[in-house]
LOVEX-163072 format. One record per residue (C-alpha): residue in one letter; x, y, z negated. Coordinates in steps of 0.1 Angstrom, whole numbers, plus 5000, padded with zeros to 4 digits. Layout:
REM LOVEX-163072
AXYZ
...
REM end
This chain:
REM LOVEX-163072
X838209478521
X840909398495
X842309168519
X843209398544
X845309568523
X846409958532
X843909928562
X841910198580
X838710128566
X839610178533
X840910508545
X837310608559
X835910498530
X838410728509
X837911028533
X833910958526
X834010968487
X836011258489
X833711488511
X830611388497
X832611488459
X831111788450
X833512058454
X835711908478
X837811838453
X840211468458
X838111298425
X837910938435
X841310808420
X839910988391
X837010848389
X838210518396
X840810568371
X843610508392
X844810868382
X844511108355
X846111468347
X846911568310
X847911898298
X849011998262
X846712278261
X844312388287
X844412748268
X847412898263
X848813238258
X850013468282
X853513418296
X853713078271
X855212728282
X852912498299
X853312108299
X851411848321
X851411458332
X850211288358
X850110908353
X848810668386
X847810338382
X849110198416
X846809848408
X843710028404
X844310198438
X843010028466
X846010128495
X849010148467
X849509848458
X852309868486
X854510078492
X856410378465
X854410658454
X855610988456
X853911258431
X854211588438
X852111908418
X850912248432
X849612508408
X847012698429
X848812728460
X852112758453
X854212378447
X856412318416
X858312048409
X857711768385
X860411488371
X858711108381
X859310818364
X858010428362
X855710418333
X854310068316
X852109838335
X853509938369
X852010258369
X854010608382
X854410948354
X855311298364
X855811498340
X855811878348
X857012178326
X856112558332
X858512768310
X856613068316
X852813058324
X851713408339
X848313318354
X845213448334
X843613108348
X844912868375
X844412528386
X846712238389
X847111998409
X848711628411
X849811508447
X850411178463
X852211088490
X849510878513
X850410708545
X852710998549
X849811228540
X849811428506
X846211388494
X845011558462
X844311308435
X843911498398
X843811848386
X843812028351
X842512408345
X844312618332
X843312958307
X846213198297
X845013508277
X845713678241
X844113668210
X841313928207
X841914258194
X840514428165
X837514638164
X837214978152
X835415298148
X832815118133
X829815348123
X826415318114
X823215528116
X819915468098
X817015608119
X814215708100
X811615718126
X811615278124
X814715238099
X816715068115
X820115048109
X821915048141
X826014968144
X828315038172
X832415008176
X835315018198
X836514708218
X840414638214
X842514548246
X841214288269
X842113918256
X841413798293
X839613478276
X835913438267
X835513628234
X832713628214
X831813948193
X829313948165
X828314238139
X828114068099
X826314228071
X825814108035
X824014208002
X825714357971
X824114257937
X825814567925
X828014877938
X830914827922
X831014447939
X831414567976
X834014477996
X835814307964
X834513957970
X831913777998
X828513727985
X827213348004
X824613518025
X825813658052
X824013738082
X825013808119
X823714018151
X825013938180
X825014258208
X823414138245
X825214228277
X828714298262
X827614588245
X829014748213
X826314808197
X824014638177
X820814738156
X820214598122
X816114538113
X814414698083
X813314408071
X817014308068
X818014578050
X817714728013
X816915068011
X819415217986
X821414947976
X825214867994
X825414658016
X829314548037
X829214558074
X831714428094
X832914318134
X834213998145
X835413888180
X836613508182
X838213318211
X840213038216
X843313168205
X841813328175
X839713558153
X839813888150
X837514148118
X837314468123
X837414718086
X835114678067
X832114938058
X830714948028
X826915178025
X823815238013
X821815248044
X820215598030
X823615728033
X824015738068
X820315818073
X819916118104
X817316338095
X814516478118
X815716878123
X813517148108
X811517378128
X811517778124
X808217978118
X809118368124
X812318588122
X811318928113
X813519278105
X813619458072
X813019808082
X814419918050
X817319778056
X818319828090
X820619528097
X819119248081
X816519018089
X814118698075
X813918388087
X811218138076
X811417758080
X809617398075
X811317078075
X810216748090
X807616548073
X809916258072
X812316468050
X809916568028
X811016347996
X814616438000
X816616687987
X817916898013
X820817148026
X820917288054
X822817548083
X821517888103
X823717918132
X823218248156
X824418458187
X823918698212
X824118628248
X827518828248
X828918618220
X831218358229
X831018178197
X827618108169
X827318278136
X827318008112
X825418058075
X825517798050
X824617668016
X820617708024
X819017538003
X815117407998
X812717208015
X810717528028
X811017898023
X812518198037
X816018318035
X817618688044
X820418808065
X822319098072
X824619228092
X822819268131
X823619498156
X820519708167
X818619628192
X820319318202
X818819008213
X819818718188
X819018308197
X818618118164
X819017718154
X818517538120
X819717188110
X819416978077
X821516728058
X820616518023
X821716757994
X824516477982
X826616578015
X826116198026
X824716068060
X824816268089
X822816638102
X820016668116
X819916768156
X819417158159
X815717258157
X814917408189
X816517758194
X813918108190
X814818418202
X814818758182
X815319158192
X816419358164
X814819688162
X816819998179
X818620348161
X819920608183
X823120538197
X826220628174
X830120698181
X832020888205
X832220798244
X835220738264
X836121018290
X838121078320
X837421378344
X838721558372
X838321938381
X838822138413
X837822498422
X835422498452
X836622648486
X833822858484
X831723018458
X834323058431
X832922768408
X834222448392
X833722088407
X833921858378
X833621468383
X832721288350
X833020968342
X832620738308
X832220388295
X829120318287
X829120278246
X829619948227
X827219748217
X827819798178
X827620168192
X824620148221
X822620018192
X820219888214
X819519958255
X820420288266
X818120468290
X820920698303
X823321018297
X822721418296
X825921628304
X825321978288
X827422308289
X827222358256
X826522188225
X823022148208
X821922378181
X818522358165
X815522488182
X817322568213
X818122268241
X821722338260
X821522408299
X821722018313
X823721968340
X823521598348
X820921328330
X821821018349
X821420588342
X825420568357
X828320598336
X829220888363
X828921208376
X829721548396
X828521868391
X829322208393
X830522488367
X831022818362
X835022928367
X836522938334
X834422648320
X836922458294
X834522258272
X831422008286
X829221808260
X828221438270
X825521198251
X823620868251
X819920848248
X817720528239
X814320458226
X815020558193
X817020858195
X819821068213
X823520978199
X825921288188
X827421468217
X831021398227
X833121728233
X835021668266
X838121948271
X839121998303
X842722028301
X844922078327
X847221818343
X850521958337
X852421768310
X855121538306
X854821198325
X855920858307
X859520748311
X858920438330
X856020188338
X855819848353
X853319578351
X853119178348
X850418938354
X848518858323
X846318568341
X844918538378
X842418788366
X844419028344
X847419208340
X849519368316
X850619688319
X853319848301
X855120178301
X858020378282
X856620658258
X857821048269
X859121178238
X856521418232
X854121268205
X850921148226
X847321118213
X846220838240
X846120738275
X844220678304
X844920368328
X843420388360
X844120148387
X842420058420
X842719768445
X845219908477
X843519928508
X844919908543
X841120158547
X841620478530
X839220528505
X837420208501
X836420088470
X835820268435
X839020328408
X838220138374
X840020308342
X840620238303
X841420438279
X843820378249
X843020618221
X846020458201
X849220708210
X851420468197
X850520188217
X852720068251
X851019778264
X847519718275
X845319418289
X843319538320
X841019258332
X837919538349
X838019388388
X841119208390
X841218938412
X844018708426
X846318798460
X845119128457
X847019418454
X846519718430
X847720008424
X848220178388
X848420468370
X849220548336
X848220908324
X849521028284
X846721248270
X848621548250
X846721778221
X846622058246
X847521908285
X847421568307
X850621438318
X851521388350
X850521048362
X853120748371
X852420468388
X853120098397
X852019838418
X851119468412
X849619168420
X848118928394
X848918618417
X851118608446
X850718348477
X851818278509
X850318558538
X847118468555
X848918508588
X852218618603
X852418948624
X852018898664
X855318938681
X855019258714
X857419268736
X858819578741
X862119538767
X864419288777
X867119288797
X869718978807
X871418958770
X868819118747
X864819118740
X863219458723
X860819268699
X858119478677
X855319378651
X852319518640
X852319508599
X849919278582
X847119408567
X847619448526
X844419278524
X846018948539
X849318958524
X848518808494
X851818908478
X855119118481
X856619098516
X860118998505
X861418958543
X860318878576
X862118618594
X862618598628
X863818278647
X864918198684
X865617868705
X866117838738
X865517508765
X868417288748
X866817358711
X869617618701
X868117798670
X869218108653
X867218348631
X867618678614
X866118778580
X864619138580
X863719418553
X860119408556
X860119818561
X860719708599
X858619648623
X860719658652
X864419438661
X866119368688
X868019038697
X871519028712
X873918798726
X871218608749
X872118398777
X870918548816
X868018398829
X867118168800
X863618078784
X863518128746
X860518088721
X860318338696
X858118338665
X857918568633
X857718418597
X856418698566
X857718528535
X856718648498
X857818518465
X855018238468
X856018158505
X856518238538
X853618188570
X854518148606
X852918338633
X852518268671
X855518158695
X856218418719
X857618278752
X860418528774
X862718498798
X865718728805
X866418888834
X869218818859
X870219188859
X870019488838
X868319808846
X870919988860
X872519698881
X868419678892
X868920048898
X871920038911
X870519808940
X867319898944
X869520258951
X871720058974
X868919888995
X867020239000
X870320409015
X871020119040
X866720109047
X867020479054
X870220429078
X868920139098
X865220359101
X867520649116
X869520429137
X866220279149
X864720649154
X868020729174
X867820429199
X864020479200
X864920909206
X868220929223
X867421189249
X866721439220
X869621359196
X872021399233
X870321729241
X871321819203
X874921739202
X875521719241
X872821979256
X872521949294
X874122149316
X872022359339
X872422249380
X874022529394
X872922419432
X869522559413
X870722869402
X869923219417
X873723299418
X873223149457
X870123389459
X871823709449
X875223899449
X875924269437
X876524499465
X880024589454
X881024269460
X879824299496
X881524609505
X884924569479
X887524359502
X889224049480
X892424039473
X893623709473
X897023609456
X899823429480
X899223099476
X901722839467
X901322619500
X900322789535
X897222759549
X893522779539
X892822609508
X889622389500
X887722479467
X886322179451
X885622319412
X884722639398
X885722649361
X884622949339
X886522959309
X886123209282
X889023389269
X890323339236
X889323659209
X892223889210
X893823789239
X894123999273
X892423909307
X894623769327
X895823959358
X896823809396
X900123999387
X901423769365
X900523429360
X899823339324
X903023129317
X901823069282
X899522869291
X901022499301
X899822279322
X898622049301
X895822239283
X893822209312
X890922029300
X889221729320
X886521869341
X883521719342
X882221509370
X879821719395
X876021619400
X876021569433
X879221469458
X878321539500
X880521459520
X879521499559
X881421509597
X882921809609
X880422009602
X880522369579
X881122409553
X877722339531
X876322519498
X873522509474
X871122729466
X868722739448
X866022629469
X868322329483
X871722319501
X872622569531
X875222589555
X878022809559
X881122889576
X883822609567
X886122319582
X884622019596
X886021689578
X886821849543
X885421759514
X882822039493
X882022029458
X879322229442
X881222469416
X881022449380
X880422729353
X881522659318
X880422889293
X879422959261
X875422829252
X874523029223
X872323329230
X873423669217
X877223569205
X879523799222
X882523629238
X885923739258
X885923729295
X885523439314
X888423249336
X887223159367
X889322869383
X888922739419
X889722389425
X890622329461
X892122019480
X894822109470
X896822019437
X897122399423
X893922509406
X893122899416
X892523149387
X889923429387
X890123709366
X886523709349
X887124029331
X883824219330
X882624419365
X881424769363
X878024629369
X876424339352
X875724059377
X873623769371
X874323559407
X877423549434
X877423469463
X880623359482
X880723469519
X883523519542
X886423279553
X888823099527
X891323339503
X894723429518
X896123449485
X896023549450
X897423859436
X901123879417
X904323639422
X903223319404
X899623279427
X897323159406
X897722939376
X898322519377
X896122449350
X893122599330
X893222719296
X892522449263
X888922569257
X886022619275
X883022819273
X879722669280
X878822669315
X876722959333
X875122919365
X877723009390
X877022879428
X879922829455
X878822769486
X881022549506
X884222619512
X884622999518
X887623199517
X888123429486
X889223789502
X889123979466
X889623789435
X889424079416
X885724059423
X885823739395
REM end
């Protein structure tokens, strides 16, 4: 195979070795020593220099004997680059420098260049770390129940190199030798599992003699001791805790008590001191006592409250203050004896008369007494109108377990007596005066928070002097009268500040007042209001729509709850946008709960939310989506207004197309047929008998009558006479006459009437034609009018007047019989024309064509 030089089989052969290799690693140069990698150190510190070679022996590798070799170096992953040189014996060096090695551990690698293939041919690991800290807090504990001496300390920083930590003890001849030189035995423990800790044997150790302890951690880089501890192993012996026997009072002495206690058997030979620590359930803190001495016995203590529970705990230490305490003996409990309560309660009342009955209401209420005052568990209080003398009991008005109460009084009652009662006796009754709330209020109050479950009230003094005061305060409320009013009294008049932590609780609001306490009067009370921690409101107020219009929008919103506020409205802040995200707001005073926003665009969508903002934040509420209005009311109004009036015209034009006859007969009533008249039927015998004169007419010869026009005559005016013909009258007045019903027109035949049954004949002139004769008159029933004119239109072109003036007898037809008129009386005939106004028509009848012989008949 060495004769076929850089050959493929010699490849496969190399590809071979090198997966079989374990690790995968490109070893077979190595092996074959045809490369090699050297490194100055393959542990270094952190962030040091690092130099390496890499030398190959072309000869001694099958495949580079021909050819130049190329060496190239990758550290992990990542290449670097190397200088190359020829070395001696025809062999290739690269030397490679890293100025600053930051790799806790990394591998590198030499590369050659293969058949244009960089294969892996030598590698070198690398370590980078620090030298290993020092231990401290080094501490030792001998444990009596085996004695053994068990060590533990504090690791320094991490060296990120293998370290190995080991705890060294040695023997002292004498004392005064430790620490001061090394004694040649020295022994070592060596902790499992990395711990830090490590337990000496007893049969190691010397019982009361010193011994020096120490801590060593080594790796490569270097060694590292911790302090070293010089002590008798009895010195840092823990001793087994005591146990306590009985706790018992001294009834003599009413505030002390004995407690009796054994130590452990395993302390038996030492000397001993030990501690009595204490406390009641209520205490925050133990009663320490010290400086017991003894292995056994009894000591006494003083100083109890009454009828307390107490939980006691011993512990014991060697007398010379070395070595460590013993755990706490396992606590007992104790209940000193009771005595009658003691002190004065705190008071606060309030009094009313009674609508009815002429008696008192009083509502009491106290705190119940301290417990250096309850001296033990109180059972309850007696309210009495008067104070207890001997042999006699006072009338009791309330014996309650609360610290209240309400009862009733004579009127005139000043002075009530309350007391505390428990098993051992009845406490001293506490005068109660009820004073009247009349007196000066304080000058100004205000309060902070003290804490999310305090706050600190504080308030200007009146300048009266004051003997105490009363803070009352109670959480607001958006329900009237829910919850109970907590209260504190002061007694110190001087004071103008106090802590009130009873019920306080975070985002709620309270409300407080502050009442001075005179020698003869209460002040009037002031108050304040205040939160103890403010955030932003639960929720923002829904937004109602009240009005809107095209430019503005009536907005209103319901307040929110005090309960959800959780803090001083500062403002409310309302915002606007409309479809091309043009926003505006408007910052209110949160007293409002109604606004109205201006200057909006006609017929425009806008979203409109709310925001309630207090010093801790502000909420949003819901969007609110309008849209204004094309018009405002009273254009609507206006229009609306507009298409009722022309509604209401077309429905009457339609009801007078529909009704046409009716609204005629109203403003043009029809005029009655006088061919159906009973004029035809009837005509007053004067009339018959009375010749007619008839006028001279202006033309010769019969005339025809076409018309008969009755006119009525102006108010004031005279009837005209056939004397004179009315001159004043021109022509031109005559009024169109209206068209007749009927036109006949017949042969030479008579003249023809109507009657009313039909038409009839009479005496006339064949050929001519006869009208039916027209009455105008007036229509209205009852009005009283002048005369009529009666004019007779004939053939010819001059209309013939008829005086109508009123005939002796009332007529109510004429007839017309005889031949035509010769003539009408005076020198002007009878007048050209009719006169301007007409009266509505009567029923007047002419038949045919007959000759008028009186026209004074008319």
């Amino acid at each position: 195979m060495a004769r076929r030089g850089a050959g493929t089989p010699f490849l496969l052969w190399l590809s071979l070795l090198l997966l079989l290799h374990p690790g995968g690693e490109w070893a077979p140069f190595r092996t074959l020593g045809c490369a090699s990698v050297a490194v100055g150190s393959p542990i270094v510190p952190l962030g040091s220099a690092v130099t390496a070679s890499c030398t190959i022996q072309s000869k001694l590798c099958r495949g580079l004997e021909q050819g130049k070799v190329q060496i190239a170096w990758m550290l992990d992953n990542e290449p670097v680059a190397g200088s190359q040189r020829h070395g001696p014996g025809g062999t290739e060096v690269s030397n490679l420098t890293l100025p600053q090695f930051n790799h806790t551990q990394a591998k590198l690698w030499c590369w050659v260049e293969w058949n244009g293939t960089k294969q892996r041919v030598g590698m070198a690991e690398i370590r980078a770390g620090y030298p290993p800290a020092k231990p401290f807090n080094l501490s030792c504990v001998l444990n009596l129940s085996d004695y053994g001496l068990t060590c533990q300390w504090e690791q320094g920083a991490e060296s990120h190199l293998p370290t190995s930590v080991m705890l060294k003890w040695s023997r002292r001849a004498h004392p005064s030798h430790c620490c001061r030189s090394r004694a040649q035995a020295v022994t070592g423990c060596t902790p499992q599992g990395g711990r830090s800790h490590c337990t000496v044997p007893r049969r190691l150790l010397q019982l009361y003699r010193q011994m020096e302890i120490w801590v060593t951690a080594t790796n490569a880089l270097g060694t590292a001791e911790s302090e070293h501890l010089c002590i008798d192993p009895m010195d840092v012996a823990k001793l087994d805790p005591p146990a306590l026997h009985s706790i018992q009072s001294i009834p003599f002495q009413t505030d002390c008590v004995t407690v009796a206690w054994e130590v452990a058997r395993s302390n038996a030979h030492m000397e001993l001191q030990c501690e009595l620590r204490y406390r009641a359930p209520e205490d925050p803190a133990w009663a320490l006592v010290t400086g017991i001495v003894g292995q056994a016995g009894t000591t006494q203590l003083c100083g109890f409250l009454f009828g307390t529970q107490y939980h006691f705990q011993m512990r014991c230490q060697r007398s010379s203050a070395q070595g460590y305490w013993s755990e706490w003996s396992p606590g007992r409990n104790y209940t000193t004896h009771e005595k009658a309560p003691t002190g004065k309660l705190d008071v606060w009342w309030s009094a009313q008369l009674a609508a009815v009955g002429r008696r008192l209401e009083v509502q009491l209420r106290w705190k119940a007494p301290r417990r250096q005052e309850a001296n033990g568990r109180v059972l309850g209080y007696r309210v009495t109108l008067s104070p207890r003398r001997r042999g006699r009991d006072p009338t009791t008005v309330c014996n309650t377990t609360h610290t209240q109460c309400n009862f009733s009084a004579p009127v005139g009652t000043r002075r009530v007596y309350l007391s505390a009662y428990n098993a051992a006796g009845e406490s001293a009754a506490t005068e109660i005066i009820l004073l009247e709330r009349k007196g000066q209020p304080l000058a100004g109050l205000h309060a902070v928070p003290g804490g999310e479950h305090s706050l600190w009230v504080r308030w200007e003094a009146p300048p009266a002097p004051v003997a105490a005061y009363v803070l009352e305060w109670q959480q607001v409320s958006s329900e009237p009268g829910r919850g109970s009013a907590s209260w504190q009294m002061e007694r110190d008049g001087a004071s103008t500040t106090a802590l009130i932590q009873d019920g306080i609780e975070p985002f709620q609001r309270y409300n407080i007042l502050v009442y001075p306490l005179y020698k003869d009067a209460i002040g009037l009370p002031v108050h304040t209001t205040a939160y103890s921690k403010q955030k932003a409101p639960s929720y923002a107020p829904k937004l109602h729509l009240k009005s809107i219009s095209k430019s503005s929008a009536e907005l209103s919103w319901d307040p929110v709850p005090v309960e959800m506020q959780n803090g001083f409205i500062t403002s409310y802040t309302i915002f606007w946008a409309n479809s091309t995200a043009e926003v505006s707001s408007i910052s209110l005073n949160p007293s409002l709960s109604s606004f109205v926003i201006r200057e909006l665009k006609p017929s425009t969508l806008y979203k409109v939310h709310i925001m309630a903002s207090t010093a801790a934040g502000g909420t949003n509420g819901t969007s609110l989506t309008l849209v204004t209005t094309m018009l405002d009311d009273i254009e609507i109004q206006f229009l609306f207004l507009t298409l009722g009036l022309i509604f209401v015209l077309l429905i009457l034009l339609l009801i007078c197309f529909q009704k046409n006859g009716r609204v005629k007969q109203q403003f043009w009533p029809s005029v009655p047929d006088p061919a159906n008249s009973s004029l035809g039927k009837w005509v007053p015998a004067e009339l018959q008998q009375e010749p007619l004169q008839v006028p001279s007419m202006r033309e010769p010869g019969l005339a025809t009558i076409s018309t008969v026009t009755v006119l009525e005559r102006a108010a004031g005016k005279q009837p005209a006479t056939w004397d004179k013909e009315p001159a004043a009258e021109p022509t031109g007045t005559v009024p169109t006459l209206p068209q007749p019903y009927v036109r006949q027109e017949g042969p030479g035949t008579p003249g023809r009437g109507w009657g009313a049954a039909g038409p009839r004949q009479g005496p006339g002139r064949s050929g001519e034609t006869v009208q039916y004769a027209r009455v105008v008159g007036d229509g209205y029933k009852g009005q009283q009018h002048a005369p009529p004119r009666l004019y007779l239109r004939s053939s010819s072109t001059q209309p013939l007047l008829l005086d109508a003036s009123p005939s002796p007898k009332p007529y109510e037809n004429l007839w017309f019989h005889g031949a035509a008129p010769h003539g009408c009386p005076g020198d002007g005939g009878c007048p050209e024309e009719p006169p301007a106004t007409f009266p509505l028509l009567q029923g007047l009848l002419i038949s045919g064509a007959e000759e008028l012989h009186d026209c004074r008949a008319f």
